[in-house]
C-alpha positions in Angstrom: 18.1 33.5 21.5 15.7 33.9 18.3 13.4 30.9 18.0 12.4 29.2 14.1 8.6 29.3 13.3 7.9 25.8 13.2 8.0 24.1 9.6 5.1 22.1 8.7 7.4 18.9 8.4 10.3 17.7 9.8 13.7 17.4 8.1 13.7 13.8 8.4 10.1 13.8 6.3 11.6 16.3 3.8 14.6 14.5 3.1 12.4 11.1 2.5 10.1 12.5 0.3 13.4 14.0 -1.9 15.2 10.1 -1.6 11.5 8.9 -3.0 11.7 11.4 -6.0 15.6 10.5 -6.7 14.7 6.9 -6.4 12.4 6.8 -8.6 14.0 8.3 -11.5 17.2 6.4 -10.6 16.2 2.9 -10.5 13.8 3.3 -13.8 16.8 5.3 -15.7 20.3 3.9 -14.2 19.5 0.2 -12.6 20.0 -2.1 -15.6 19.0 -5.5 -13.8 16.4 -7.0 -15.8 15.0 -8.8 -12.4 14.2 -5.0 -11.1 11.6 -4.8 -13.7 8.5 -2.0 -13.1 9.0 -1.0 -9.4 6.9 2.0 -7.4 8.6 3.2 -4.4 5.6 3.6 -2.1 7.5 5.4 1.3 10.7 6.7 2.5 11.1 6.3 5.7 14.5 7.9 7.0 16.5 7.4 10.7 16.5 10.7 13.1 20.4 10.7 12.3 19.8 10.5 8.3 22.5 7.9 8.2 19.6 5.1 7.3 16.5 5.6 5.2 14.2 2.0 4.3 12.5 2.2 1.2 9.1 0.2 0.5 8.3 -0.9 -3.2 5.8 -2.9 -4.6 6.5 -4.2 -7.9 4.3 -4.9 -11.0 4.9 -8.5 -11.3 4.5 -10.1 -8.3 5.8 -13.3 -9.1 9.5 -11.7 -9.2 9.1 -9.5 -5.7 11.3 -11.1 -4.0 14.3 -11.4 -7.0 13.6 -7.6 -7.5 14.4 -7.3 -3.7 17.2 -8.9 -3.5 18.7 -7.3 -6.6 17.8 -3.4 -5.5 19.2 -4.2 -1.9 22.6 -5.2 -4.0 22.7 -2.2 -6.4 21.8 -0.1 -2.7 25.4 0.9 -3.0 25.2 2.2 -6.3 21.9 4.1 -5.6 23.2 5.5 -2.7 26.9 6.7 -4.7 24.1 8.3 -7.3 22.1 9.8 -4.7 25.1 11.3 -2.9 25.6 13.3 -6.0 22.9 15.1 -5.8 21.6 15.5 -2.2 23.1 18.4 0.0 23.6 16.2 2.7 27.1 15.4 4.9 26.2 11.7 5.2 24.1 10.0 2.1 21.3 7.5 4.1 22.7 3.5 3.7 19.3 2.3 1.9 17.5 -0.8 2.5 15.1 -1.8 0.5 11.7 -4.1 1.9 9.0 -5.3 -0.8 5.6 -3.9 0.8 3.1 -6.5 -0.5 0.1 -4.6 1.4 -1.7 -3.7 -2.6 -1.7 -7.3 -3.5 -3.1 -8.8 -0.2 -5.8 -5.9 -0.4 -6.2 -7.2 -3.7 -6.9 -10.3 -2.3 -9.2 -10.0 0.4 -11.3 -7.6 -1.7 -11.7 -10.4 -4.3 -12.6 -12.6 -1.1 -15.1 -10.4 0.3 -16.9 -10.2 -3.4 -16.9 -13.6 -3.6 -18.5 -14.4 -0.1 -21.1 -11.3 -0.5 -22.1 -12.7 -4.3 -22.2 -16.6 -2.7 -24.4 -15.3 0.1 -26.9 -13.2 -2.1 -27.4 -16.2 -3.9 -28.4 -18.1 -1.2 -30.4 -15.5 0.3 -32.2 -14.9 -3.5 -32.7 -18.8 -3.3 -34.6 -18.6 0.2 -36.6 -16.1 -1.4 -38.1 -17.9 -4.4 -38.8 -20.6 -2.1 -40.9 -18.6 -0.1 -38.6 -18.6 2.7 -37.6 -14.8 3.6 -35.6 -14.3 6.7 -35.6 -11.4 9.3 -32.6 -9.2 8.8 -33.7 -7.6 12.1 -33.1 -9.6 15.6 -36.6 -8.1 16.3 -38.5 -9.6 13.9 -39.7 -6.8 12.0 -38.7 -6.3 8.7 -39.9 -3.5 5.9 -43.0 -4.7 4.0 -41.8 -2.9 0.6 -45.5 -2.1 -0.6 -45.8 0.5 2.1 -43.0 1.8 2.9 -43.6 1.1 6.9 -42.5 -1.7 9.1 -44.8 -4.4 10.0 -43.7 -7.4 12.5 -43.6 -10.9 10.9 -45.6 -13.7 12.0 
């Protein structure tokens, strides 16, 4: 029995990135529903047996995530009739799509981390024109910045 040199992939990973390509170029040219708007398909994840593929999307306006949900998951049917066309496959994947809000909460607590970092820098700059530095070290020593060594505080 001749044995196959292992592929770098899987056909499961090959056949999501091809539904991620199609997808794309479907929904922007073919879906007509205004509440779709600008959506990025982010992943393809497809089912062992190909017969079920989910499909993470962020879209642009996030105030309409979930309406643009709700209308790709009804035009699925459609997308997967279009998709049929052109895949070499004997059963076209039943799609389901899942809004993947994970950029917009990043978004988020990036914009929260700023904020606390600039909110304690100015109460550490405020300590300091009052004279009142404070060890960053739990030893006590901190860097005297005129010569470059450290000295212990008193």
């Amino acid at each position: 029995m001749a044995r196959h040199a292992p592929r770098g992939y899987s056909r499961t990973e090959r056949v999501a990135e091809q539904l991620q390509r199609d997808l794309a170029v479907l929904i922007r040219e073919r879906v007509k529903d205004p509440r779709v708007g600008m959506v990025t398909i982010l992943d393809v994840t497809v089912s062992r047996d190909l017969a079920h593929a989910k499909v993470w999307f962020d879209v642009l306006d996030t105030g309409h995530a979930r309406e643009a949900e709700e209308s790709l998951n009804h035009a699925a049917g459609f997308l997967r009739h279009e998709l049929g066309k052109g895949l070499k496959l004997r059963v076209t994947p039943e799609l389901r799509f899942v809004y993947d809000d994970t950029q917009s909460r990043g978004n988020q607590l990036s914009a929260l981390i700023e904020r606390v970092v600039a909110e304690d820098r100015a109460a550490h700059a405020g300590e300091e024109a009052d004279g009142q530095g404070h060890d960053d070290r739990e030893d006590g020593i901190a860097a005297d910045p005129s010569s470059g060594l450290e000295s212990p505080r008193s």
